[in-house]
C-alpha positions, 0 to 999 in steps of 0.5 A, spaced: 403 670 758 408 675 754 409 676 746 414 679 742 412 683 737 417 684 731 419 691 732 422 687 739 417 690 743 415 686 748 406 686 750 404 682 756 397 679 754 392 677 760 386 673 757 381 676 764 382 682 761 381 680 754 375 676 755 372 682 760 373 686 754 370 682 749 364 681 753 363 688 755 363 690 747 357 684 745 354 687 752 355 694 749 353 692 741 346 688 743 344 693 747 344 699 743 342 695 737 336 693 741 335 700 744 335 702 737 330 698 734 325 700 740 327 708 740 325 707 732 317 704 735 316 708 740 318 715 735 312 711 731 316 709 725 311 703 721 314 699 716 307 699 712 306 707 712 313 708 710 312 704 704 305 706 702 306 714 704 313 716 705 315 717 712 312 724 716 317 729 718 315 729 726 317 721 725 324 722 723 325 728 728 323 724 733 327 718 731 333 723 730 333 725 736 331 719 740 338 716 737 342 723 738 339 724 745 341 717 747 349 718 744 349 724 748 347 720 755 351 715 753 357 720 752 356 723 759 355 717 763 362 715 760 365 722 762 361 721 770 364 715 770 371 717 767 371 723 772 370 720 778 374 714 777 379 714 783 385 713 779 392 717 781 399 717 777 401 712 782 396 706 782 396 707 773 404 706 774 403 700 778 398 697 774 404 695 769 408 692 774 403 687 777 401 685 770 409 683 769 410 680 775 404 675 774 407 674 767 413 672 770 
């Protein structure tokens, strides 16, 4: 399918690619909210003991550095996987050209 925007240029839209994408993002979303939530417990943050007593320094660098420690494994992962992608200048310029050719 290709779109047209206003500007005249033309945007070719694969819905595969688009669904990929959008389930990769809830998949993404629902694993660091559940690891947020779990890196907090096993910092040892108690609700009850936060309401009666505040929360305790070691608690808080514990979660920081739960929460920081996991971003910073996230962003090397992504960087590995980025590196060693086997992508050349050839193959990315031919991906536009089947993607217009399944458009047609």
């Amino acid at each position: 399918m290709t779109s047209v925007f206003p500007n005249g240029c033309r945007w070719i839209c694969d819905t595969r690619f688009l669904c990929a994408e959008r389930t990769g993002l809830k998949a993404a979303q629902g694993l660091t909210f559940g690891l947020g939530g779990y890196m907090a417990t096993a910092a040892g943050y108690d609700p009850r003991i936060v309401e009666r007593t505040g929360l305790d320094e070691s608690t808080a660098w514990k979660m920081k550095a739960g929460l920081v420690g996991f971003q910073c494994v996230g962003l090397l992962l992504a960087i590995v996987i980025m590196w060693l992608y086997p992508i050349t200048r050839q193959r990315a310029e031919e991906t536009p050209r089947k993607l217009r050719e399944e458009a047609r």
